[in-house]
N, C-alpha and C positions, 0 to 999 in steps of 0.2 A: 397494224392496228386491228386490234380484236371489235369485229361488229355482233350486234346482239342477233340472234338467232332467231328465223322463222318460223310460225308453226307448221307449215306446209317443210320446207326441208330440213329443219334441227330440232323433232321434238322433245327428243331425250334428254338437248341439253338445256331444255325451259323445268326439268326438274333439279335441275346442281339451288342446291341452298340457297350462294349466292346472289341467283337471279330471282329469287322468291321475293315480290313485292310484300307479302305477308311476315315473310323473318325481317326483314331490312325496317320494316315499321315495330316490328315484336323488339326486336336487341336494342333498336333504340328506343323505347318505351322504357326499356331496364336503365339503358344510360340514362336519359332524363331520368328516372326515380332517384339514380344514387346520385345526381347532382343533387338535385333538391333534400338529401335527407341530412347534411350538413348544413343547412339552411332553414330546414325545419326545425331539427332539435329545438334548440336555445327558443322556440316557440311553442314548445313543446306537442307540436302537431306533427302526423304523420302524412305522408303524400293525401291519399283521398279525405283526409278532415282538412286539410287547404281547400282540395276541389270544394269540398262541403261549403268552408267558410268563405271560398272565392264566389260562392253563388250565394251564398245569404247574403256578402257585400252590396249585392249588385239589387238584390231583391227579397226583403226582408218579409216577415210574414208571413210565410208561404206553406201550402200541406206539404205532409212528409211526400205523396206520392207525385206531387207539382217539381217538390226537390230531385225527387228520385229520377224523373225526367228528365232536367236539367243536366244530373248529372253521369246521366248513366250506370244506374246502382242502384238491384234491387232493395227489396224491402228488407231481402233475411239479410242484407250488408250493409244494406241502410241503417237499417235500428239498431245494432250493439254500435255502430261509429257514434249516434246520434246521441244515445247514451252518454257515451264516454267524454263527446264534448260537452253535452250536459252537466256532467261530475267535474268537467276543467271550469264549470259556471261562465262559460260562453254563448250555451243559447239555454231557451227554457220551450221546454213541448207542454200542450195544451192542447186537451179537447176541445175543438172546435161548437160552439156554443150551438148553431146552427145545424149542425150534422153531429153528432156524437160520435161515429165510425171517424171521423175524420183529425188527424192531430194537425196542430198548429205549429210552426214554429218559429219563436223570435229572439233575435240576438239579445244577449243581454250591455249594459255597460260595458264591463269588460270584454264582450266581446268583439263589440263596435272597435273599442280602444285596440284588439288587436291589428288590426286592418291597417295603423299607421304602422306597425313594428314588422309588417309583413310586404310596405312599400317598395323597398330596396329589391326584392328577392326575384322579381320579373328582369332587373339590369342583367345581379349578380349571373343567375342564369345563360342573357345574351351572350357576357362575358367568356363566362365558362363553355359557352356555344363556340367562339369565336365569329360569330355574326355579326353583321350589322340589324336594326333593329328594322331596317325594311325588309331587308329578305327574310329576318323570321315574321316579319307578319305577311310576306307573301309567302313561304311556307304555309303559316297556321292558314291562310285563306285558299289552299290550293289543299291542303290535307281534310280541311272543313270540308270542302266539295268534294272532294273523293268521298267522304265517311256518309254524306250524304246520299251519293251516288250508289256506295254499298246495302247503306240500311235500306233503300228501294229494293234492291235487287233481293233481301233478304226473307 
């Protein structure tokens, strides 16, 4: 049985790919996208306009650079996404009456209404994970603290 490698006696082999904590979070980042993009289509969203619209569910109203927080995405990637959901007439952006520098953003009807049609797509996911739905949220609770752990150290 192969044991993981010290950094004191096997440094060389803490560079092979597969032991890269950084690839093994990167390649499955790809895999989660291409689950989800059969799942997105027919909603006609793409991965980050989920994220977008996964955080407006939760919390409507909100500045573009409040969102931008939220969801980890600049402004120059922010704003053509923001856009484009705009033109599907799922949210609407507004100056901020109080601050003029500052956009607003709020779901529209239709928007809101996507959110039931977008229900299923956190199972279908699990499914295609082959997870149980505890260990993916003790994943996502254990990846959450690493990312946390990183952005400190960043």
């Amino acid at each position: 049985m192969a044991t993981a490698p010290t950094p004191a006696t096997d440094a060389a082999r803490w560079l092979e790919l597969d032991r890269q904590l950084c690839f093994a979070l990167y390649s499955a980042s790809l895999s989660m996208t291409r689950v989800y993009k059969p799942l997105l289509d027919p909603l006609g969203l793409t991965y980050p306009q989920y994220l977008v619209m996964l955080a407006l569910w939760e919390a409507d109203d909100v500045t573009v650079s409040a969102l931008g927080e939220r969801v980890m995405l600049d402004s120059g990637t922010l704003t053509p996404l923001l856009k484009r959901l705009e033109a599907a007439g799922w949210l609407e952006r507004q100056r901020d009456a109080a601050d003029e520098r500052r956009v607003r953003l709020r779901l529209t009807v239709a928007g809101r209404a996507l959110r039931s049609r977008a229900e299923a797509i956190p199972l279908q996911v699990a499914c295609a994970a082959a997870c149980p739905l505890d260990e993916i949220s003790e994943l996502t609770q254990r990846l959450q603290a690493l990312r946390g752990r990183l952005r400190l150290a960043a």
